[in-house]
N, CA and C of each residue as an Amber inpcrd file, in Angstrom:
protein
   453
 138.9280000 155.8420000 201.4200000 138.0210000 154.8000000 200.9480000
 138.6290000 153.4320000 201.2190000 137.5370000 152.7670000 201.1180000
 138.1180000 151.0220000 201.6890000 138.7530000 150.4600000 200.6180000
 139.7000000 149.5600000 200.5380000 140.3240000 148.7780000 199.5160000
 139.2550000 147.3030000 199.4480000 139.3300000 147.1090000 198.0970000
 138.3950000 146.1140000 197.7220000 139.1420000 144.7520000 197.0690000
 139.3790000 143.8600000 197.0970000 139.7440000 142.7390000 196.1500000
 139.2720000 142.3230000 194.9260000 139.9960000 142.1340000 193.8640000
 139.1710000 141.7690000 192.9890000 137.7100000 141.1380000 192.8040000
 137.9950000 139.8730000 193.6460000 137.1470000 138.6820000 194.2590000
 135.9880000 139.5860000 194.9070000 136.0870000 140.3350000 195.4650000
 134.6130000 141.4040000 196.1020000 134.5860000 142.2150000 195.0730000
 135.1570000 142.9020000 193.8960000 134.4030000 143.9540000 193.0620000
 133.3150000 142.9420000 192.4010000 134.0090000 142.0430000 191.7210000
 133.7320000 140.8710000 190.8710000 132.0690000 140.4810000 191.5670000
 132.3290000 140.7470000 192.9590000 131.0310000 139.8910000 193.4670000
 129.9760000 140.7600000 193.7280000 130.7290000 142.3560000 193.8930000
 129.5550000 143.8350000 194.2600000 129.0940000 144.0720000 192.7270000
 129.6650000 143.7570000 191.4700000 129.6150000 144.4140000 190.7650000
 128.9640000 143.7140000 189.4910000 129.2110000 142.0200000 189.2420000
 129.0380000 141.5180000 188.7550000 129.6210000 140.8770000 187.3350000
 130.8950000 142.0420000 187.2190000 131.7260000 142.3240000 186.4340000
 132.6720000 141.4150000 186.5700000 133.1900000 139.8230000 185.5040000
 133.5570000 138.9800000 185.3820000 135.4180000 139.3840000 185.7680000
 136.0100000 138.6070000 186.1560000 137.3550000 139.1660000 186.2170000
 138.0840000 139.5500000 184.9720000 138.0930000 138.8450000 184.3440000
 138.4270000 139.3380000 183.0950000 138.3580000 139.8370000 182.4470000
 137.0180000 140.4670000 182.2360000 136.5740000 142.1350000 182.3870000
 137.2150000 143.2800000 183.0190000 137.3830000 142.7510000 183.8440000
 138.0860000 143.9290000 184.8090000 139.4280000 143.7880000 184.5990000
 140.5640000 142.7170000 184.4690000 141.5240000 142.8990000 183.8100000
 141.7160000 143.4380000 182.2950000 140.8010000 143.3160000 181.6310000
 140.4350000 144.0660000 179.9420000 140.4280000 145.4840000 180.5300000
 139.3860000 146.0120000 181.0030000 139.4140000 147.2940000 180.8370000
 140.4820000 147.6320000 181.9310000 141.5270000 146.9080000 182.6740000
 142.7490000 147.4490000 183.1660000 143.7750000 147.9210000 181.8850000
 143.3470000 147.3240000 181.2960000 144.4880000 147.1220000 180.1860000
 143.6180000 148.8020000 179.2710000 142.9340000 148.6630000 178.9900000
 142.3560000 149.6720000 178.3250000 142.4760000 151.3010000 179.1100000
 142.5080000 150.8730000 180.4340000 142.9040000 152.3770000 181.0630000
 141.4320000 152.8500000 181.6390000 140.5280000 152.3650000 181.6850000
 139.2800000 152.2350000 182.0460000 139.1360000 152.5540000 183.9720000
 139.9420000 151.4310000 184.5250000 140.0680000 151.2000000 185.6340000
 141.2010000 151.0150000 186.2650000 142.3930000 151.2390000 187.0940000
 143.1140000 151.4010000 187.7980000 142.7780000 150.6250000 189.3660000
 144.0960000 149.2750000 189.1470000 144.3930000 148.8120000 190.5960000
 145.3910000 149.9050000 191.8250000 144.9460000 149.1360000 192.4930000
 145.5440000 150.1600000 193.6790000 146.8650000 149.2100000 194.0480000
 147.0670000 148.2540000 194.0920000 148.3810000 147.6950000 193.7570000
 147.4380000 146.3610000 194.1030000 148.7520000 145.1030000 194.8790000
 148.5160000 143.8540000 195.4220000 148.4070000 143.5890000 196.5450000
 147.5930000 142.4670000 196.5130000 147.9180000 141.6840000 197.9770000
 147.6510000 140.3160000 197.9090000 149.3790000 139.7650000 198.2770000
 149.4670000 138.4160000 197.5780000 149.4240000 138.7180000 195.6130000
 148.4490000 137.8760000 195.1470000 148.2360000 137.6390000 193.8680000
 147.1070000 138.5940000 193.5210000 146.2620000 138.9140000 194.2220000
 145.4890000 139.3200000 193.7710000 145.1150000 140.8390000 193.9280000
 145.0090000 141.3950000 192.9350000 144.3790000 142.9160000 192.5890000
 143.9380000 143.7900000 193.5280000 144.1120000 144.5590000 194.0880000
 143.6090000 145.5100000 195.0870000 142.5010000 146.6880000 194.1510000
 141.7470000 147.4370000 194.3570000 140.9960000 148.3510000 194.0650000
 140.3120000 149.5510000 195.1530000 140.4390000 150.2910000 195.0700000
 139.5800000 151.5270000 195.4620000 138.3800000 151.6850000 195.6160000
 137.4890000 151.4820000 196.3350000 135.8510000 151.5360000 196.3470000
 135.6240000 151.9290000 195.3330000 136.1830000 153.1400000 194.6080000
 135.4740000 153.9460000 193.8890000 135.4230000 153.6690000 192.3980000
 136.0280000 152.5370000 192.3230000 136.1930000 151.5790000 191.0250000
 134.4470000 150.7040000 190.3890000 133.6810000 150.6030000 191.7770000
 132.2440000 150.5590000 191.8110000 131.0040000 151.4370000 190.8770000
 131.7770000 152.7870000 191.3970000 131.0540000 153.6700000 190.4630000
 131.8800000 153.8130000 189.0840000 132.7190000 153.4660000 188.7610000
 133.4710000 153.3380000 187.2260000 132.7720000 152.4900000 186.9250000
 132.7180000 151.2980000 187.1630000 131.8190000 150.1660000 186.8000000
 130.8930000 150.4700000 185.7060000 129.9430000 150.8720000 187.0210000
 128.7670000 151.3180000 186.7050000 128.2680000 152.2890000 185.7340000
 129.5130000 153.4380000 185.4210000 129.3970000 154.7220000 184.1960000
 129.7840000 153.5720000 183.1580000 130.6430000 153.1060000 183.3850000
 131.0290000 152.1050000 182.4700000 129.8470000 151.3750000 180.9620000
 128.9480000 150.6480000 182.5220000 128.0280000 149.6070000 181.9410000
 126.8510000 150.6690000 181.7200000 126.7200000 151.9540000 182.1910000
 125.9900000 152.7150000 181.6730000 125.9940000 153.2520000 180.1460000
 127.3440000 153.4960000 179.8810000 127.6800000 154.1930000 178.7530000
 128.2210000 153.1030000 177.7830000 128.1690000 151.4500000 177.8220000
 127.4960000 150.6180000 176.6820000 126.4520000 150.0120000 176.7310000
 125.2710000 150.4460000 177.8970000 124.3940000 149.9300000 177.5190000
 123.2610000 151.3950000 176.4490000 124.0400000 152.4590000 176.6290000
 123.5370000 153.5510000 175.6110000 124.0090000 153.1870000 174.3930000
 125.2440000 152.4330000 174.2580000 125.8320000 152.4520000 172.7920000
 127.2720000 153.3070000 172.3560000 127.5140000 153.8340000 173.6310000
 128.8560000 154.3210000 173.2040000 130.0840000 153.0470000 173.2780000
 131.0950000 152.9610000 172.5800000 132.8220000 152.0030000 172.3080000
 133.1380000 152.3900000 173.7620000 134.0950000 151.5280000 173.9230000
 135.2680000 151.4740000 174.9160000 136.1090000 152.5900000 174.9870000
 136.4690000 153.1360000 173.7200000 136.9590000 154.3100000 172.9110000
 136.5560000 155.9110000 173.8780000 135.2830000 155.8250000 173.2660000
 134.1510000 156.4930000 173.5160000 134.8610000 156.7650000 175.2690000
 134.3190000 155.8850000 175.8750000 134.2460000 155.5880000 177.3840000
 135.3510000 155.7840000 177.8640000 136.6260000 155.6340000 177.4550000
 137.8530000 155.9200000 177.7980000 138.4280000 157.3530000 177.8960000
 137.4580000 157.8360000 177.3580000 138.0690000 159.7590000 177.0380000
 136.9490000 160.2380000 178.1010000 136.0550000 159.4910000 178.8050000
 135.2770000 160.2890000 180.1070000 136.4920000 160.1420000 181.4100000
 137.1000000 159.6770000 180.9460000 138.2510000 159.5110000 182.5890000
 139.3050000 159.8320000 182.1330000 139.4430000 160.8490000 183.0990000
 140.9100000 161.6160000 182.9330000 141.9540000 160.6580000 183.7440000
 143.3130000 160.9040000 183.4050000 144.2040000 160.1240000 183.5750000
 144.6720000 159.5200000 185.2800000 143.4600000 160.4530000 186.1510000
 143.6210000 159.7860000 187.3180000 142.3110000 159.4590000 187.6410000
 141.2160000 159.2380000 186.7020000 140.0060000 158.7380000 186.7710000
 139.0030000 158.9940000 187.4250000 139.4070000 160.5820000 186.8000000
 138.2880000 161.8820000 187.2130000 137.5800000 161.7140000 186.2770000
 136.2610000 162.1730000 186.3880000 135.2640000 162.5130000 185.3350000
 135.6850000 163.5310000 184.2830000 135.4080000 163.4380000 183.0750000
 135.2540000 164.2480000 182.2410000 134.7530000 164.4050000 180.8180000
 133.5920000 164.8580000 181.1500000 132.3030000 164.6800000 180.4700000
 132.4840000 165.5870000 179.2170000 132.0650000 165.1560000 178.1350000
 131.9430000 165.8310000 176.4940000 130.4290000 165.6130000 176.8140000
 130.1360000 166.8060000 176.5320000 128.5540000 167.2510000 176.6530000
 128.1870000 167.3580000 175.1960000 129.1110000 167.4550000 174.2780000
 128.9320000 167.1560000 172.9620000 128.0370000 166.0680000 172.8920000
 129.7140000 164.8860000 172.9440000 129.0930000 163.6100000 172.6770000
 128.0080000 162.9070000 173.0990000 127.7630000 163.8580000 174.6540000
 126.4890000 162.9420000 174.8980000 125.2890000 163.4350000 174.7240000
 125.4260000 164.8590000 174.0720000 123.8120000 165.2480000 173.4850000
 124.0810000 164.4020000 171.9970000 124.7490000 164.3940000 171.6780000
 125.0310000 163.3450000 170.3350000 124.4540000 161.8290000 169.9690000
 124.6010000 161.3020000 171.3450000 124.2470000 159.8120000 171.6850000
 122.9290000 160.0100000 171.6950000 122.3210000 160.9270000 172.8080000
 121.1230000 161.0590000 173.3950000 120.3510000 161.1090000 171.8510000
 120.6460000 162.3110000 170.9230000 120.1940000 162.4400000 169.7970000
 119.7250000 160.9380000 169.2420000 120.6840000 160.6130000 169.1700000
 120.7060000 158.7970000 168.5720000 120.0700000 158.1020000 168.9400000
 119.7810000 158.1560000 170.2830000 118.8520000 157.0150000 171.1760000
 117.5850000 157.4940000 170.6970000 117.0470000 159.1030000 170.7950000
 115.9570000 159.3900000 170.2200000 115.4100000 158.9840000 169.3000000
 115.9770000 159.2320000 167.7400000 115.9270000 158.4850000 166.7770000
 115.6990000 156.6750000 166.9580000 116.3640000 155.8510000 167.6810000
 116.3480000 154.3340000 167.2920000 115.1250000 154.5770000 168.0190000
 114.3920000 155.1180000 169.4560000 113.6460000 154.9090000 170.2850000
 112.1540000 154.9680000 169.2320000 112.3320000 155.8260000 168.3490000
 111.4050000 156.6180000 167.6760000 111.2550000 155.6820000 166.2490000
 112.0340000 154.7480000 165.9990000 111.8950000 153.4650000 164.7500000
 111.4070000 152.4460000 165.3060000 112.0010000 151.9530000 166.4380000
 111.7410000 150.6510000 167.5400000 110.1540000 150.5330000 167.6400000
 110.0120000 152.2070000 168.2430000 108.3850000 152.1910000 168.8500000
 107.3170000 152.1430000 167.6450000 107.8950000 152.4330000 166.6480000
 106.9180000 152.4620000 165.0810000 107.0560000 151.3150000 164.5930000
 107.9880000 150.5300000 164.7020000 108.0190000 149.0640000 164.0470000
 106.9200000 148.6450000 165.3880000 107.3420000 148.1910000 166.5370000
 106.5480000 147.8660000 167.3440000 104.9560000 147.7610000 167.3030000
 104.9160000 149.2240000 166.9280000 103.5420000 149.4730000 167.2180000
 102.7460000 148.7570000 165.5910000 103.3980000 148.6310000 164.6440000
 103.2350000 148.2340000 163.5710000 102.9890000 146.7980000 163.5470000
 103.9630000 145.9480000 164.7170000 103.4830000 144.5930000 164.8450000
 102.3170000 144.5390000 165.4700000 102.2800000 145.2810000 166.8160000
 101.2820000 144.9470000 167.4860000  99.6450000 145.2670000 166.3150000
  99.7510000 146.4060000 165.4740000  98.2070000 146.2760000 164.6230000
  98.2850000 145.3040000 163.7700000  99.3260000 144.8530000 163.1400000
  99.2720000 143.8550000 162.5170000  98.9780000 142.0480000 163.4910000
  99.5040000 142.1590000 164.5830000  98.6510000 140.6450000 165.3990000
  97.2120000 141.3390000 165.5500000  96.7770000 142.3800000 165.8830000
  94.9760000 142.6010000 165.9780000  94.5520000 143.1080000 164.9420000
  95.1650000 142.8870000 163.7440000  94.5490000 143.5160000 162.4540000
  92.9240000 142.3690000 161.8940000  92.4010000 143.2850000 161.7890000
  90.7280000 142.2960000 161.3110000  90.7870000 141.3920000 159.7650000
  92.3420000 142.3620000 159.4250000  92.5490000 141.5930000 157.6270000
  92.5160000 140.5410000 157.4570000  92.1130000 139.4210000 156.8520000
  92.3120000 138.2200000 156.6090000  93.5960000 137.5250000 156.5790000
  94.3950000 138.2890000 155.8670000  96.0630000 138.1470000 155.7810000
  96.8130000 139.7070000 155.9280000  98.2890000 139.2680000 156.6280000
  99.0180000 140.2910000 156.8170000  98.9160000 141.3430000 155.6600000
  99.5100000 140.1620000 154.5420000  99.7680000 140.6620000 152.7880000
  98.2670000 141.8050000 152.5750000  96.9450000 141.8020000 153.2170000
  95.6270000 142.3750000 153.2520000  96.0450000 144.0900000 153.9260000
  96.8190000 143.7930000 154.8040000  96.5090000 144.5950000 156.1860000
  97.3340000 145.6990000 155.4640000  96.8450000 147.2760000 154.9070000
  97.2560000 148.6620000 154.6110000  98.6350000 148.9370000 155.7380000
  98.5480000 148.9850000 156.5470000  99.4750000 149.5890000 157.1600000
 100.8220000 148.3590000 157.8070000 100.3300000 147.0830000 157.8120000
 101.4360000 146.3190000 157.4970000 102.0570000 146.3620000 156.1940000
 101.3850000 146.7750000 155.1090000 101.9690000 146.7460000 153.6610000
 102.5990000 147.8080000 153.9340000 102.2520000 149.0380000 154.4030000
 102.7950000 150.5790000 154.6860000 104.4660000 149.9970000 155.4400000
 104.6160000 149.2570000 156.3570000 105.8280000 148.8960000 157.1490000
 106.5830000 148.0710000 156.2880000 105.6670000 147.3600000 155.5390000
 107.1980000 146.4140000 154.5870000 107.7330000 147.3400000 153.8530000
 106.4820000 148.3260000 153.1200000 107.5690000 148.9820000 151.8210000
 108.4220000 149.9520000 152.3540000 107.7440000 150.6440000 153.4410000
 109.0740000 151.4590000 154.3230000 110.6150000 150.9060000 154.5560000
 110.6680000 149.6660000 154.9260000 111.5680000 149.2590000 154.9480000
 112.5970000 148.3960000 154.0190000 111.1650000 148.3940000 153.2490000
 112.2020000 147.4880000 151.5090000 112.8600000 149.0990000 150.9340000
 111.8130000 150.0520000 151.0750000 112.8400000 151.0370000 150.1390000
 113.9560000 151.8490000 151.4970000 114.4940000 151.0440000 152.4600000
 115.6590000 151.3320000 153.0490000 115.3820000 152.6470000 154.2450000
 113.4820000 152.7180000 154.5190000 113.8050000 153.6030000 155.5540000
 112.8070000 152.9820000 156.6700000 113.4140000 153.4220000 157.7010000
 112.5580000 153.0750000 158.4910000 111.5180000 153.6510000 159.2570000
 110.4940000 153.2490000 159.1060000 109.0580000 154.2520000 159.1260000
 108.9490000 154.9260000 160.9110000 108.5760000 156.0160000 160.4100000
 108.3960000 156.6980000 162.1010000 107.0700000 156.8070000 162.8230000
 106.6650000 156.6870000 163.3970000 105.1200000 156.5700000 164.3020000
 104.0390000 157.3540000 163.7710000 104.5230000 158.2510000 162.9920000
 103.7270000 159.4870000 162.9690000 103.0960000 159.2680000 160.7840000
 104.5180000 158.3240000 160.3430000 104.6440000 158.3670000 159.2230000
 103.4540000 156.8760000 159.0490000 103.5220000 156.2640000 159.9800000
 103.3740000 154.9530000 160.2250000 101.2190000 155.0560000 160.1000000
 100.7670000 155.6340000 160.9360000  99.9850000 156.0270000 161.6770000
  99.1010000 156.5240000 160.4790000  99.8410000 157.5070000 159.6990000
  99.4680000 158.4440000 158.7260000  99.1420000 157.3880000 157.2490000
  99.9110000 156.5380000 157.4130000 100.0210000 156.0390000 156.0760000
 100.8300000 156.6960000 155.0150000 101.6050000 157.5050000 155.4320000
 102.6650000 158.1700000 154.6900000 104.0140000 157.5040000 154.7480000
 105.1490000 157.6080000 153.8060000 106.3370000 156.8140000 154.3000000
 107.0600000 158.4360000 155.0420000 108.5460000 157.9960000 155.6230000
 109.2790000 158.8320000 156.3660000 109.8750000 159.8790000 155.6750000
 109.2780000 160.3320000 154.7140000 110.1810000 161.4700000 153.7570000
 108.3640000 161.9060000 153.5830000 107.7430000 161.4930000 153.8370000
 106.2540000 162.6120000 153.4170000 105.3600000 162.2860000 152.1570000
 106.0410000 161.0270000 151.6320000 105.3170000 161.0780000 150.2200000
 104.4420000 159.8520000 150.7010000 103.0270000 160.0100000 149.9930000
 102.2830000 158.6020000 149.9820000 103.0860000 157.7710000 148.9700000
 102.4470000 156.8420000 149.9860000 103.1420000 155.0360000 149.5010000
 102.1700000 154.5160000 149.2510000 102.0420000 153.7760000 147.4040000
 101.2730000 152.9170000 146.9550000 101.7290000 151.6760000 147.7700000
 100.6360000 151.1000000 148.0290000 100.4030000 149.7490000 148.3760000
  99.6050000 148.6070000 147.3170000
């Protein structure tokens, strides 16, 4: 594989230098030595990158991300953890889209006032009593545990 310079990962990758010296330090990524002052790299530091910025833009730590690369920055995947995450994303995907959808009837609601509108009242008290309502709970007029909610 071709050797890359910092100055070209930085510019293929978008990944600030100092970034890339952080996660040197973290064990993330591995230089291939110098030339002159500056950092040498491995093409294949591109696709680290990229699992990288993949696996915090899901929400996994540095932590997390550091135990997928084995000590010569092989893959090595916990199929645990990432049906674990996936689990997780399900869930926020599945609050996000019920709050969402909760704003959007509440801007085309016919009520006079929000404080009017049943199923905007249904989304505040969901979330004053600490849960957050699910699409189905939302929809129903039920809160997320199954019980009707006075309004």
């Amino acid at each position: 594989m071709r050797s890359l310079d910092i100055a070209e990962v930085v510019r293929r990758s978008g990944v600030p230098a100092s970034t890339l010296r952080y996660y040197e330090e973290r064990g993330l990524i591995m230089p291939t030595g110098r030339r002159g002052l500056r950092r040498q790299y491995d093409e294949s530091v591109l696709a680290h990158l990229a699992l990288i910025s993949i696996g915090r833009t899901a929400g996994f730590s540095l932590d997390d991300i550091v135990q997928v690369f084995g000590p010569q920055g092989e893959l090595r995947v916990d199929r645990a953890l990432l049906l674990g995450k996936a689990a997780e994303l399900d869930r926020t995907i599945t609050q996000l889209t019920a709050v969402r959808d909760g704003l959007r009837h509440a801007a085309a609601c016919p009520a006079p006032s929000h404080g009017q509108c049943p199923t905007f009242r249904h989304l505040l008290a969901e979330v004053m009593a600490g849960r957050m309502p699910s699409e189905d709970a939302l929809a129903a007029g039920a809160s997320s545990d199954g019980s009707q909610t006075a309004l």
